[in-house]
C-alpha positions in Angstrom: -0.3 5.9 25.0 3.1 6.2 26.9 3.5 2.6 25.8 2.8 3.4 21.9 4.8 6.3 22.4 8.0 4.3 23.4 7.2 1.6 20.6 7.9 3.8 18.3 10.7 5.7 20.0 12.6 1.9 20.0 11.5 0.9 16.7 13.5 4.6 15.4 16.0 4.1 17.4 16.5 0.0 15.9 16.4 1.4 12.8 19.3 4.0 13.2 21.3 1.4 15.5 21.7 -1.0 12.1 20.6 0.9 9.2 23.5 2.9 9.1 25.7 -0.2 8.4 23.8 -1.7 5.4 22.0 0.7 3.0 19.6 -1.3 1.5 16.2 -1.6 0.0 13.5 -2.8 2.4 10.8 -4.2 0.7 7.1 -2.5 2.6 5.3 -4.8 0.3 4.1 -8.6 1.1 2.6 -11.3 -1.6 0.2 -14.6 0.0 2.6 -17.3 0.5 1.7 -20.1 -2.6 2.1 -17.0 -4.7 4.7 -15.6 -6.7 7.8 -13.3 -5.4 10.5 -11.5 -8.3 13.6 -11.1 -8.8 14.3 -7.8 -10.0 11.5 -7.5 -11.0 11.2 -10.9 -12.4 8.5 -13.0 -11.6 9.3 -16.3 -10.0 6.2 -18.5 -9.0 6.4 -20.2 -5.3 5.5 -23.8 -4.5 1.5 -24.5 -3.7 2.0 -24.7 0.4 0.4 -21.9 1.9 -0.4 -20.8 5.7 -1.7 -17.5 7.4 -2.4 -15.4 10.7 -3.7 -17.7 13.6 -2.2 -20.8 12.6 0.2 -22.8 15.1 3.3 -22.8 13.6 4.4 -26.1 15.2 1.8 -27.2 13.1 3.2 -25.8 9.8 6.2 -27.2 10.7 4.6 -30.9 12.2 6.0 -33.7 8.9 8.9 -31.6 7.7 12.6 -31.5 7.6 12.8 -29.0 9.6 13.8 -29.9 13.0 12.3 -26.7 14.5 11.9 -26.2 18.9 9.8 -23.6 19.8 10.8 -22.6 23.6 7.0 -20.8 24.4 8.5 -17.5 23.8 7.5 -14.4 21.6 9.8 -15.4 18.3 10.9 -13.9 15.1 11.4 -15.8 12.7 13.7 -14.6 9.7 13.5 -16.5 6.5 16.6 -16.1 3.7 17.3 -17.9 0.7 21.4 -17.9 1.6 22.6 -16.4 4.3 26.4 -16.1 2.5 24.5 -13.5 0.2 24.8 -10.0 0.8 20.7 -9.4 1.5 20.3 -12.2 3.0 23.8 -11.6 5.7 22.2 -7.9 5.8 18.9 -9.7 7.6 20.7 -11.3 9.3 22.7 -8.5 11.2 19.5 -6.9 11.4 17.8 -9.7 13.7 20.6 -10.4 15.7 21.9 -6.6 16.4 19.0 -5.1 17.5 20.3 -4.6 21.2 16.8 -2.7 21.9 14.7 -6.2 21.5 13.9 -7.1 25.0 15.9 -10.7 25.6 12.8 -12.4 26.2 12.1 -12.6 22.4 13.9 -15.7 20.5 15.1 -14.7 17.5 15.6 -17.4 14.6 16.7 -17.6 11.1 15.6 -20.0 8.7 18.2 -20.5 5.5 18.5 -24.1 3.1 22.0 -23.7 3.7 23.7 -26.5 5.3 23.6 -26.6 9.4 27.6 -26.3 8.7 27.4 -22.7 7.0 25.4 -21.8 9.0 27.6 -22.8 12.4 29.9 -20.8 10.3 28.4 -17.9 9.6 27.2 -17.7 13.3 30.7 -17.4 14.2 32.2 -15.1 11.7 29.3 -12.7 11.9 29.0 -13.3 16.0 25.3 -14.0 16.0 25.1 -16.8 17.8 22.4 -16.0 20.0 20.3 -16.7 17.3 19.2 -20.3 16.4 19.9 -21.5 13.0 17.3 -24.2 11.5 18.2 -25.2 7.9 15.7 -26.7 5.5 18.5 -27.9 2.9 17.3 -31.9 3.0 14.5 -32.0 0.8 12.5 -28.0 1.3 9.9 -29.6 2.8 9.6 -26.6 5.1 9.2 -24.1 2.4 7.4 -26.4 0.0 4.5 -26.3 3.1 4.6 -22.9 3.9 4.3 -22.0 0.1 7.9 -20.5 0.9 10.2 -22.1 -1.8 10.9 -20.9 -5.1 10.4 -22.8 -7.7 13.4 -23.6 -10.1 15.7 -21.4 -7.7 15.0 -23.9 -4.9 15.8 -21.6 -2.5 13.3 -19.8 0.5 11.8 -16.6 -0.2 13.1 -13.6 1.7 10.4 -13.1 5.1 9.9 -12.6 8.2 7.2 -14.1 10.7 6.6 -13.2 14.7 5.3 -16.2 17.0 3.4 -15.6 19.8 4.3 -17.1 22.9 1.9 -20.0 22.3 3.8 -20.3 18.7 0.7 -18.6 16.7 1.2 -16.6 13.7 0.9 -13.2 14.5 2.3 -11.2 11.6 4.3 -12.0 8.5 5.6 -10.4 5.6 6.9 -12.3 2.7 8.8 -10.1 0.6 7.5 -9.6 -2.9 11.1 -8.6 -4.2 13.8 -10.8 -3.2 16.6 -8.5 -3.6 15.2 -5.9 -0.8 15.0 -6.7 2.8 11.5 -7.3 4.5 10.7 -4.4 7.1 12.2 -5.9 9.8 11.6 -2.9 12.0 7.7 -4.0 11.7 8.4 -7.3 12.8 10.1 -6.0 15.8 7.2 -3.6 16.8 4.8 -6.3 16.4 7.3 -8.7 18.7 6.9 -6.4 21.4 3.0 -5.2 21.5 2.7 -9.3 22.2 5.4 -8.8 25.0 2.7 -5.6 26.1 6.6 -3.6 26.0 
């Protein structure tokens, strides 16, 4: 109970430490990967790729672009079409300026910007303790994962916690675009596997 208890103390006290910065929508709803996401509203169909709770995201990952290394540690993963867009840099801040998160949790956005924007924006921003993994060659990565959107050819906006054996645990993908997920979800579920 005690541990519940503190759980949710953090998970306010994350949401007051970077909420106050960026007042924007978050998205409390999740569509099946494979699906469709919108727009403003504004359906946009995904590829076909799909995956779910319980698979081994090295796995997913296993004959794509992406050029992912999972270090056996509890992970979030963010996903964002751009991170130069102002949701997307929003998510971002959110991740990496949690200071509550115990340091034992790798934290990890996944953009199809190119690795050099992304070097950038690490270093502007000052979030490089996050790692960066780009999936601008082909999609591959979010063609798999049922992540890309079609005609846009960018990533749907998600988030997805490892655990330390790099198994799906949770994941939302956002069913608006233009909202950010519920990050502070994410975290919560990052910890219970930590037992913090």
């Amino acid at each position: 109970m005690k541990t519940i208890l503190g759980l949710a103390i953090s998970s306010l006290l994350l949401a007051t430490s970077c909420a106050h910065k960026q007042h924007l929508p978050v998205d409390e709803k999740s569509v099946s990967p494979g699906t469709a996401v919108h727009f403003n509203g504004k359906p946009i169909n995904l590829y076909s790729g799909k995956f779910k709770k319980g698979d081994n995201f090295n796995t997913l990952v296993n004959k794509t672009d992406l050029e992912f290394k999972f270090n056996n540690k509890v992970t979030i993963i963010s996903i964002v079409p751009s991170i130069d867009t102002p949701v997307c840099e929003a998510q971002t801040h959110l991740l990496g300026e949690n200071y509550n998160l115990p340091k034992e949790i790798e934290l990890v956005t996944i953009s199809r910007d190119l690795p050099m924007a992304q070097q950038r924006f690490a270093k502007e921003a000052k979030l490089g303790h996050i790692a960066y993994y780009s999936d601008y060659k082909t999609g591959s990565f979010g063609k798999k994962m049922g992540l890309l959107m079609k005609g846009k050819e960018l990533l749907a906006r998600g988030v997805i916690v490892l655990d330390a054996k790099g198994v799906v645990r949770y994941f939302q993908v956002n069913d608006e675009i233009t909202k950010v997920p519920d990050m502070n979800k994410a975290f919560l579920e990052a910890q219970l596997l930590l037992g913090k």
